[in-house]
C-alpha positions, 0 to 999 in steps of 0.5 A: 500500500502507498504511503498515501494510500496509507493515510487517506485510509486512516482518513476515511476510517476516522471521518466514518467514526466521528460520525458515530461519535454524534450517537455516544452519550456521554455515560457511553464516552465515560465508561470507555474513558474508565475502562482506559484508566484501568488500561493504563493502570493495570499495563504501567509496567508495559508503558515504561518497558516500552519507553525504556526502550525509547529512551535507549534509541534516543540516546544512541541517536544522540538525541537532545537532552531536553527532547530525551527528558520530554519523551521520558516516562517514569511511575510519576509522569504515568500518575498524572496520566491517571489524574488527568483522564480522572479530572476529563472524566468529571467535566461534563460533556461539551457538545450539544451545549445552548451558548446562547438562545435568543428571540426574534420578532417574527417568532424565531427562536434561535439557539446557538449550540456546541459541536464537535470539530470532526477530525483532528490531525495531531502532530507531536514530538517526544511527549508520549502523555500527549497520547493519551491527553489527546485521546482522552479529551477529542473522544470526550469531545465528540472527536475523532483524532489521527495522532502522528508521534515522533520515534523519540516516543514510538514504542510508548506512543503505540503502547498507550493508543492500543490502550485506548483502542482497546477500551473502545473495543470493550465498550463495543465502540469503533476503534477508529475513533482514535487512530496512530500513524504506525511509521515515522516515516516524514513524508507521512507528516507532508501527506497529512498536512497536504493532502487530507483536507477531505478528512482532518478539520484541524490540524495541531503540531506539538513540538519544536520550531521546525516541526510547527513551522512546517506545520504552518508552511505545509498545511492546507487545513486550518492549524492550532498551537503555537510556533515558540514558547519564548517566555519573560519574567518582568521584575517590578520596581515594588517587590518582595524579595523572597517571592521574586526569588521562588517564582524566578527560579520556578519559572526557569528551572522547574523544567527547562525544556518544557515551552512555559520555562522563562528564557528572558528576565526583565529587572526594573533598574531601581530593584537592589543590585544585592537582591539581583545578585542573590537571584541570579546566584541562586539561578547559576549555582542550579546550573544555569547559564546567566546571558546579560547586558552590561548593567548586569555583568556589573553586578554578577561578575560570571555573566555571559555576554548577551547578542541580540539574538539571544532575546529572540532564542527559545532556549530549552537548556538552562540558560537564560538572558537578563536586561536592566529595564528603565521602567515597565514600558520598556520591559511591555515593549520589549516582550512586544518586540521580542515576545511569541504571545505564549506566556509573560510574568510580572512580579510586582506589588504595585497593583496599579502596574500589574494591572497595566502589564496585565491589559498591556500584554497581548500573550495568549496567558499573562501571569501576575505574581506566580511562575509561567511553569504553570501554562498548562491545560492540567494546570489551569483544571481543564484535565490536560491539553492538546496544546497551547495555541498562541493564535489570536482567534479562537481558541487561544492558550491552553486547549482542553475539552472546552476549546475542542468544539465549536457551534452551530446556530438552530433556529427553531420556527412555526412556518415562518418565512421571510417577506 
């Protein structure tokens, strides 16, 4: 069979499944989502041998560390699987939903109501949890899902949908409802994006750079996510030391490799020069590499020179970029110029600049005073995510089970027809 043969099979196959999805209730979706739980509790040891594989391949690949980190499943990562699918499990179901009902004069009634997307394509590197966040949340959905993993994650990403399918299976419900690309083969990622606009309504790339960019190059079918997680921290004038601290380090080193880590920080020129030493300290002494201008290699003496590239780099790594910044217009302007509309932070007492910051800011998530490891669907109650999308229309920011739909408008009548 041809590689686009291949493909558009996968396509058909989830078009016809989507369709009987519109006929599952959602007792039906949950008990399949329940029986996927269990799965998935009941094979970790499986999971992780599959994974250990994956991890092996990966370093005799000479893969990235931070890409190696992503792909890695460990008995905690596998936990918060379980409580993801737990929390999905507890949302009620978002299709068929009244947004809005209205009346006209002539009698009309019209209802504006929640659907499903019909198909998603999902792209994704390393990250094998996406597996299953995106299985768990487009069936809850109403969805139907083609997921294409990367080979950082190929055994896992095959262990966890077999998984699924075969909770779908036991609950008597087509198995194509989710369906895994079995080969890691490229030009099957250039086929889904150019050649199946017949079957995938969305498309949602989850990975570095160059595969969203690809993504947003190839596509002819409408796309979600986001290009870059280039994330600032802004620390105001008015501050409290020991939170700043905490929330700095959280924001970079939590997990560097993740795309809500902060890459840029941005210290107001009146914050004490000790208390900025004391934190870029505590940053360096965990490893990470201090970038600055010359105001800072002034005040930390291991800093490395800053280039204007380096505002503009994702870093994924432990190493961040640093500027004195006269006033919070510059620090607004340089997240502007700089910014890729993920995630910006502002630490700061002064409510009056945190309001400011806040409405000036045009990212998809703003934080004030609390660390931007926290953009993430999980993380804000929507169960889990299948991405963040920085996109201006909607949706924007974490996307869950709510952003998974959209609508359509019923107008109900009694034989009225328009003069």
């Amino acid at each position: 069979m041809s590689k686009l043969k291949y493909i558009q099979t996968l396509g058909r196959k989830a078009k016809k499944a989507s369709e009987e999805l519109s006929n599952i209730n959602d007792k039906k979706k949950n008990a399949v989502l329940k029986t996927f739980y269990s799965e998935i509790k009941n094979n970790t040891k499986q999971i992780l041998n599959a994974n250990k594989i994956d991890i092996i391949n990966s370093k005799k690949n000479k893969l990235k560390d931070n890409l190696i980190d992503r792909s890695m499943l460990n008995l905690d990562r596998i936990k918060s699987i379980l409580a993801s699918i737990e929390e999905v499990i507890s949302f009620k179901d978002p299709t068929n939903k009244i947004l809005a009902k209205w009346k006209r004069p002539n009698g009309l009634v019209i209802n504006r109501v929640t659907m499903p997307i019909g198909v998603l394509g999902v792209i994704y590197e390393a990250r094998p949890n996406v597996t299953s966040d995106v299985s768990v949340l487009s069936f809850k959905s109403g969805n139907a899902a083609i997921l294409r993993g990367g080979k950082e994650a190929f055994r896992s990403n095959i262990a966890i949908s077999n998984l699924f399918r075969t909770s779908l299976k036991k609950n008597k419900i087509n198995q194509d409802c989710i369906q895994l690309v079995n080969n890691t083969d490229r030009k099957l990622v250039d086929l889904m994006l150019s050649q199946m606009s017949a079957y995938i309504d969305i498309i949602i790339p989850r990975g570095g750079k160059g595969l969203v960019k690809k993504v947003l190059d190839l596509s002819s079918v409408p796309t979600i996510g986001h290009l870059e997680g280039l994330c600032h921290v802004y620390l105001d004038k008015s501050y409290n030391l020991k939170k700043a601290e905490k929330i700095i380090f959280n924001s970079k080193l939590r997990r560097t490799s993740i795309c809500g880590a902060a890459e840029t920080l941005l210290i107001h020129k009146s914050v004490k020069k000790n208390d900025i030493k004391h934190i870029l300290e505590k940053l360096n002494n965990h490893g990470c590499k201090i970038i600055g201008d010359k105001n800072i290699k002034k005040i930390f003496r291991f800093t490395l020179p800053v280039k204007e590239k380096d505002w503009s780099t994702e870093y994924l790594d432990s190493k961040i970029s640093v500027k004195i910044v006269d006033n919070i217009d510059e620090a607004i302007n340089h997240i502007k110029k700089y910014g890729t509309n993920h995630t910006e932070c502002i630490i700061s007492n002064d409510e009056k600049n945190i309001i400011k910051f806040s409405k000036q800011i045009q990212s998809s998530i703003v934080m004030t005073n609390a660390s931007t490891q926290f953009a993430d669907g999980y993380e804000f109650g929507l169960g889990s995510e299948v991405g963040i999308s920085t996109n201006k229309m909607h949706p924007r920011g974490p996307v869950g089970l709510e952003q998974l739909v959209t609508y359509k408008y019923v107008v109900n009548g009694k034989g009225q027809i328009r003069p």
